[in-house]
C-alpha positions in Angstrom: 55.1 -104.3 -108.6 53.3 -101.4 -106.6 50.4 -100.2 -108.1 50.5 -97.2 -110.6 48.1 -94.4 -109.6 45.0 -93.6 -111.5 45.3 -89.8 -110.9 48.7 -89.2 -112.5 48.8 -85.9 -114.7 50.0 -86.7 -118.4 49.4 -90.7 -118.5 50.4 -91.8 -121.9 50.9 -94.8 -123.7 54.6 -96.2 -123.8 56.8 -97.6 -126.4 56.5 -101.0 -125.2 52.7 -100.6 -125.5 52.8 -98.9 -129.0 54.6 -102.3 -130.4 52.7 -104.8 -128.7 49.9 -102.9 -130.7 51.9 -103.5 -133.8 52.2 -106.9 -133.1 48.4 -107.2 -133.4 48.6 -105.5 -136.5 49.3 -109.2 -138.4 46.8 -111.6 -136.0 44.3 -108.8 -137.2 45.0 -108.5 -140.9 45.0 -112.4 -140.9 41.5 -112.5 -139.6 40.4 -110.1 -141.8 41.6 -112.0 -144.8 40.1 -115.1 -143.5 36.5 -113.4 -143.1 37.1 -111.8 -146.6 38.0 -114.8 -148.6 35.1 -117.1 -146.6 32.4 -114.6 -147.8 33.4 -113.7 -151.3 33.2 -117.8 -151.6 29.7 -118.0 -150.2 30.5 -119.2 -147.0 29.9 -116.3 -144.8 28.3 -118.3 -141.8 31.1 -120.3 -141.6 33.3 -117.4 -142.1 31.7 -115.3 -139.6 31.7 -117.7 -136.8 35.2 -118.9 -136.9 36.3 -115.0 -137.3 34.5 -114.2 -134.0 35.7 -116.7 -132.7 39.9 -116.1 -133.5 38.9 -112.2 -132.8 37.8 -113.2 -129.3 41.4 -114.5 -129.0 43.0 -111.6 -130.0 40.8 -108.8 -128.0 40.9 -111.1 -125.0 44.4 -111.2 -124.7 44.7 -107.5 -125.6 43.0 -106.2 -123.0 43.9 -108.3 -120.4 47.2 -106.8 -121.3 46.0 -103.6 -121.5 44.3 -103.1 -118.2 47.1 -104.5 -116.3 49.6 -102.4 -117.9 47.4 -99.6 -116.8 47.8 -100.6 -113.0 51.1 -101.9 -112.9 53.4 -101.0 -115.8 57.1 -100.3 -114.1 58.9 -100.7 -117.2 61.5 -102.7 -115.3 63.2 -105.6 -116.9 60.9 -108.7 -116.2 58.2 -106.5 -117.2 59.5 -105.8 -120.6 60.2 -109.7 -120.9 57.1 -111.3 -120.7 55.6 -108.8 -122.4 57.6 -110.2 -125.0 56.8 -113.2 -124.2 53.0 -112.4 -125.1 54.0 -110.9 -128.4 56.0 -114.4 -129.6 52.1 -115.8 -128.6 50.1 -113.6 -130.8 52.7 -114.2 -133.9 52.0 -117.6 -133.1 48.4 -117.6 -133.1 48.5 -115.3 -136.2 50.2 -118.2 -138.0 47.6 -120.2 -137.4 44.6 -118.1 -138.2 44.2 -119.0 -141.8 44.0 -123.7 -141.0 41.5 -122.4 -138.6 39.3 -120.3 -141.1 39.7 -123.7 -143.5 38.9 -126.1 -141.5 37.0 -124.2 -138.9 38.8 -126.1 -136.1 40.8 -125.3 -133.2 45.0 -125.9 -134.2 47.9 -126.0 -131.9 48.9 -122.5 -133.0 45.9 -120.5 -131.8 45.2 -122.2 -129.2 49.0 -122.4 -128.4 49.5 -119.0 -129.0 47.0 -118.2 -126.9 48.0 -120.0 -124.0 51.5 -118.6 -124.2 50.1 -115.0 -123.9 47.8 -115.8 -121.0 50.5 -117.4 -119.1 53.1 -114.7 -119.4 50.1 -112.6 -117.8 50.3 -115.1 -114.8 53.9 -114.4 -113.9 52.9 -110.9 -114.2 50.1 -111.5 -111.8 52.5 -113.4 -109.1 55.0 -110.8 -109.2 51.6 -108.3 -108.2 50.5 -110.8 -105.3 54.6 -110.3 -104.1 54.5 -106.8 -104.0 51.0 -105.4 -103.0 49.8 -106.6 -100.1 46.4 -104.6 -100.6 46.0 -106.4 -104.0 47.8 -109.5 -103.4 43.9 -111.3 -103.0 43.2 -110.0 -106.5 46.1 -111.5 -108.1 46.2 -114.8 -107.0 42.4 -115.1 -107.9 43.4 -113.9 -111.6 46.8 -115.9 -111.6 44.7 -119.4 -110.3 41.9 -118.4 -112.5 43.7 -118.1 -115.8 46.2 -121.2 -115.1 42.7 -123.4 -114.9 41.1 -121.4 -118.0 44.4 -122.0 -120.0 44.4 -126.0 -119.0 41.3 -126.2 -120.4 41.5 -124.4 -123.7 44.6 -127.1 -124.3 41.9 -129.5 -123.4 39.8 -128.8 -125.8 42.0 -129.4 -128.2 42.0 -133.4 -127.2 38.1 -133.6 -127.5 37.7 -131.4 -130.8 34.1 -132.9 -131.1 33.1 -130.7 -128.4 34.7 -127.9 -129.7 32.2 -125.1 -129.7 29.8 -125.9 -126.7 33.6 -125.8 -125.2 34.4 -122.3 -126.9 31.5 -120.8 -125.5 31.6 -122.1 -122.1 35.4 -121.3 -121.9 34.7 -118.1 -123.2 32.1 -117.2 -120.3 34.1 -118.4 -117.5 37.2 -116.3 -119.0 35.5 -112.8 -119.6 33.8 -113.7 -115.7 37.4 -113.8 -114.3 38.1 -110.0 -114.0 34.7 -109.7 -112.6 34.9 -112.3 -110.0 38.7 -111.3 -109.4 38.3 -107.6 -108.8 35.7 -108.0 -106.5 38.5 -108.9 -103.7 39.8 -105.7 -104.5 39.5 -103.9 -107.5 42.9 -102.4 -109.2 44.1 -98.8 -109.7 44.0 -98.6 -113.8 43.8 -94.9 -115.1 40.9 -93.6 -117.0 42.8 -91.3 -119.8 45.1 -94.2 -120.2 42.5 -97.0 -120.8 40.6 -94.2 -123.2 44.0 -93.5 -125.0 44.9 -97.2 -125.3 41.4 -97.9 -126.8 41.6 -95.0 -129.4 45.0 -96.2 -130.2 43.5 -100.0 -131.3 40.3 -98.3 -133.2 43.1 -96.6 -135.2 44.6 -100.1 -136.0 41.7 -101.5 -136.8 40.7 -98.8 -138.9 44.2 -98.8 -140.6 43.7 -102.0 -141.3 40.0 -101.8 -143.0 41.9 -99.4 -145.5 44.9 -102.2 -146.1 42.0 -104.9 -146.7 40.4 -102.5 -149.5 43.4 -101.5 -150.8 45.2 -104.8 -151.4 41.5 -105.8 -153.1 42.2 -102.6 -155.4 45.3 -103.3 -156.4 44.4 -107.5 -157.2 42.3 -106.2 -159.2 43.8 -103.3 -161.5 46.6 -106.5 -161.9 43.9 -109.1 -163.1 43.0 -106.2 -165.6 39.8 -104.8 -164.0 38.9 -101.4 -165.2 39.0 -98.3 -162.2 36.6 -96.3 -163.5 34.5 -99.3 -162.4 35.9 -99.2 -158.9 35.7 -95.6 -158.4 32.0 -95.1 -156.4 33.5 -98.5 -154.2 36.8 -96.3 -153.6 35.2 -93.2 -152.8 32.4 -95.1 -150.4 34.6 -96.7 -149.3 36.8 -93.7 -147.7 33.8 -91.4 -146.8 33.0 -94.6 -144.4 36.7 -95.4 -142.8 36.6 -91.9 -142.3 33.3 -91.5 -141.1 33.8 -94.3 -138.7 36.8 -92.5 -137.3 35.5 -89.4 -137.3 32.2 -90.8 -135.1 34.7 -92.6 -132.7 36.6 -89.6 -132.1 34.0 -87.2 -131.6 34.1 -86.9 -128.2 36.4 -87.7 -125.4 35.7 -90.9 -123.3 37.8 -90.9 -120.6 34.9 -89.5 -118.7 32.7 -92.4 -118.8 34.9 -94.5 -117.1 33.7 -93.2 -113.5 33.2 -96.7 -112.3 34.1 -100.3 -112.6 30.8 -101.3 -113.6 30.7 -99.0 -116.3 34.2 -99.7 -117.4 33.5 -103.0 -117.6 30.4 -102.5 -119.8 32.6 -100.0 -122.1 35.6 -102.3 -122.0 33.9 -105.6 -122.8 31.3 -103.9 -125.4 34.9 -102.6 -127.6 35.2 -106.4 -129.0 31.9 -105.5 -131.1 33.9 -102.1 -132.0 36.7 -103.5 -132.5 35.4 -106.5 -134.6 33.0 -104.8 -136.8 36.0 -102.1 -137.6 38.3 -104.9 -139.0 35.1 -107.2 -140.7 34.0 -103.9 -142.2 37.5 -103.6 -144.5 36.7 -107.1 -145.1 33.7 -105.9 -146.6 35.0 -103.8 -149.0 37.2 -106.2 -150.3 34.3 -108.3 -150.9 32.4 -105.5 -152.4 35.6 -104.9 -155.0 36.0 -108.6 -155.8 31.9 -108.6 -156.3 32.3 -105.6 -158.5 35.1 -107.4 -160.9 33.2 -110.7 -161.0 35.8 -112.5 -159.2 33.4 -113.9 -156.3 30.5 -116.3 -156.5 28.4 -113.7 -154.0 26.3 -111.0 -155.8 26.0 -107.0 -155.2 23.3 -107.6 -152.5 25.5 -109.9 -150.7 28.5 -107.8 -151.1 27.0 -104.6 -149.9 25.8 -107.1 -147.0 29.3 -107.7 -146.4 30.0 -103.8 -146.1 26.5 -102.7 -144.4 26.4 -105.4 -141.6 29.6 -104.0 -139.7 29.2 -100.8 -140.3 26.0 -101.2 -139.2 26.6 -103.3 -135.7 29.8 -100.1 -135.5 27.6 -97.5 -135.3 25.1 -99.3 -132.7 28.2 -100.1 -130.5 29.0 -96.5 -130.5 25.8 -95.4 -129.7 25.4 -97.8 -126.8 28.9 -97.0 -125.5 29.1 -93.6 -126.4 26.0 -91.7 -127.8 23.7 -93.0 -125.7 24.9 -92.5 -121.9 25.1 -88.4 -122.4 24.6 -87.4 -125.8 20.8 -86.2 -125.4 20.6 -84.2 -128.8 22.1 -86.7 -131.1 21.4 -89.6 -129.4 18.8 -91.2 -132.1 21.3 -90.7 -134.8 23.1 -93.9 -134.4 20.5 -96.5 -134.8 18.7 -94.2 -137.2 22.2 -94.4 -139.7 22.6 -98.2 -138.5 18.9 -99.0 -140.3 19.4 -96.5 -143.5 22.9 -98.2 -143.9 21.1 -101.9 -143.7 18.8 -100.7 -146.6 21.9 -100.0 -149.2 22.6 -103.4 -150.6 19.1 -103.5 -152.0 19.8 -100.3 -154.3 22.4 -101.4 -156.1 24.7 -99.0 -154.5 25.7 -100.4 -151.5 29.6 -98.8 -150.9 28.7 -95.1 -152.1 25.4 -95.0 -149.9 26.6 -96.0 -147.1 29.4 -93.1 -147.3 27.1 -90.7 -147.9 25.1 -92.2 -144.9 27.9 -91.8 -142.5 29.0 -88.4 -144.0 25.7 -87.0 -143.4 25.5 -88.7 -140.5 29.0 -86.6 -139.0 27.7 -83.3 -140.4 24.9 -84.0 -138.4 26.2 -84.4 -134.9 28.7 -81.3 -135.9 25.9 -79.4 -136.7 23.8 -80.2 -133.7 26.6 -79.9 -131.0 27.5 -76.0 -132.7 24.3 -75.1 -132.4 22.8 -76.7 -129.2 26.3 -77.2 -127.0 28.0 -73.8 -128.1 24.1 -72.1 -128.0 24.1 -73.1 -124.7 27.9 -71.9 -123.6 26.6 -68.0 -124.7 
């Protein structure tokens, strides 16, 4: 497997890539649903923790996926194999997803499926440290390093006493490997590719904050709920999936990928994107059963459940995005982030925290016309 080069002209995602994505589509609507239910019942710390802690799962073994496939996708046949080998792991660690969020416990299928997607990325890896001898350092440090990770995330599940000092430690070493591996020699991923493969997942995510609200919609106009009592959370609700893609895609990205210290920052800091993205649909569902009196949490709590994610979104973006270049607009992230945290307390919630992020994208349009195209005459 020789290394792809990061300058090629036109770089897109393949087909291959597209349905591992869609794969992800179920381990993510899962976790969602587990956050959802866990919070509408009162139980949002428990909730919270063991939905970051199956997200982890999921973004980890995306985007290991990812950034290999961006230095060494030849779409031969192997390749294409144990890449469907990973996907067969993420279904299984989707089935799992919902024993974990009861019993807030590691089970055989996360922790299995897991496993089976970080060991098809080993074979990967050894087919690398066959093929390029520049590189060939690189991948046996990632292939050893993920085989010892992977033995002891199966080892955990023998001492589940131990189970989240374990998790965290286990996390730390694994997001350490690519850090310590690359350092050998770092590999040739491509810039526009890792920016398009990103955007790709935000639009998953996002996709699936709309499914989450919906399916919460449609409960309840079955159980007999009246919409004209759902119509400010319906509205909100769309001014802020919209919103949050219209902040996303603002600007291209590719750009601040110049170096693998800052990719790793941008790469590593997407797990609070993409986890606040998803938890936000989550809150709207909660904010729609709230609304019909079919949860034990109250409004504040419920536009909690909508203004925490969308709150920690918007400060992602504005430490990964915004901030590094954006010198005009570059206060309106946290600025929206603490307006949006005040909603719950008037009663409004869902609607205000559209308008917040509506206002908050006419802004930055307003301010890049003026200043940006001001400039360019």
């Amino acid at each position: 497997m020789v290394a792809r080069s990061p300058h090629e002209v036109h770089r897109a995602a393949t087909p291959l890539e597209l349905f591992f994505d869609l794969v992800f589509v179920v381990a993510i609507a899962k976790a969602a649903a587990g956050l959802h239910h866990a919070v509408a019942e009162l139980h949002a710390v428990e909730g919270l923790i063991g939905y970051l802690m199956v997200f982890f799962a999921i973004w980890w073994a995306w985007m290991a996926f990812t950034w290999f496939a961006s230095a060494y996708d030849n779409d031969d046949v192997p390749y294409r194999l144990l890449v469907f080998v990973q996907i067969a792991g993420a279904l299984l660690l989707a089935a799992g997803i919902t024993a974990m969020f009861e019993t807030r416990m590691p089970n055989v299928a996360v922790v299995g499926g897991y496993v089976i997607m970080r060991i098809a990325l080993v074979v990967q890896w050894l087919r690398v440290s066959a093929s390029d001898l520049e590189r060939r350092s690189t991948a046996r440090r990632y292939a050893v390093g993920i085989v010892i990770l992977q033995t002891a995330w199966v080892g955990m599940l023998l001492i589940p006493q131990y189970w989240m000092a374990g998790f965290l430690v286990l996390v730390a070493l694994d997001v350490a490997l690519p850090v310590w591996a690359e350092r050998a020699s770092p590999t040739a991923w491509h810039p526009h590719h890792i920016a398009e493969r990103y955007g790709l997942l935000t639009l998953i995510v996002l996709g699936e904050s709309i499914l989450s609200a919906h399916d919460a919609i449609q409960s309840a106009l079955t159980a007999g709920a009246a919409l004209s009592g759902l119509v400010s959370i319906i509205i909100g609700g769309l001014l802020i999936v919209y919103s949050m893609w219209w902040v996303y895609f603002d600007r291209p990205v590719h750009d601040l990928l110049t170096s693998i210290q800052r990719a790793f920052f941008w790469g590593y800091g997407h797990y609070f994107v993409f986890a606040s993205a998803a938890a936000a649909g989550a809150g709207l569902a909660v904010a729609v059963d709230a609304a019909t009196h079919t949860a034990k949490i109250g409004p504040v709590g419920a536009g909690m459940a909508v203004a925490v994610p969308v709150a920690t979104y918007l400060l992602s973006l504005w430490v990964l995005h915004d901030r590094p270049d954006y010198r005009h607009t570059r206060a309106f992230g946290p600025i929206a982030a603490v307006l949006v945290l005040l909603t719950p307390f008037t009663g409004y919630g869902v609607p205000l925290t559209g308008a917040i992020l509506a206002l908050l994208v006419g802004s930055k349009l307003f301010i890049y016309r003026h200043h940006v195209h001001g400039a360019a005459h």
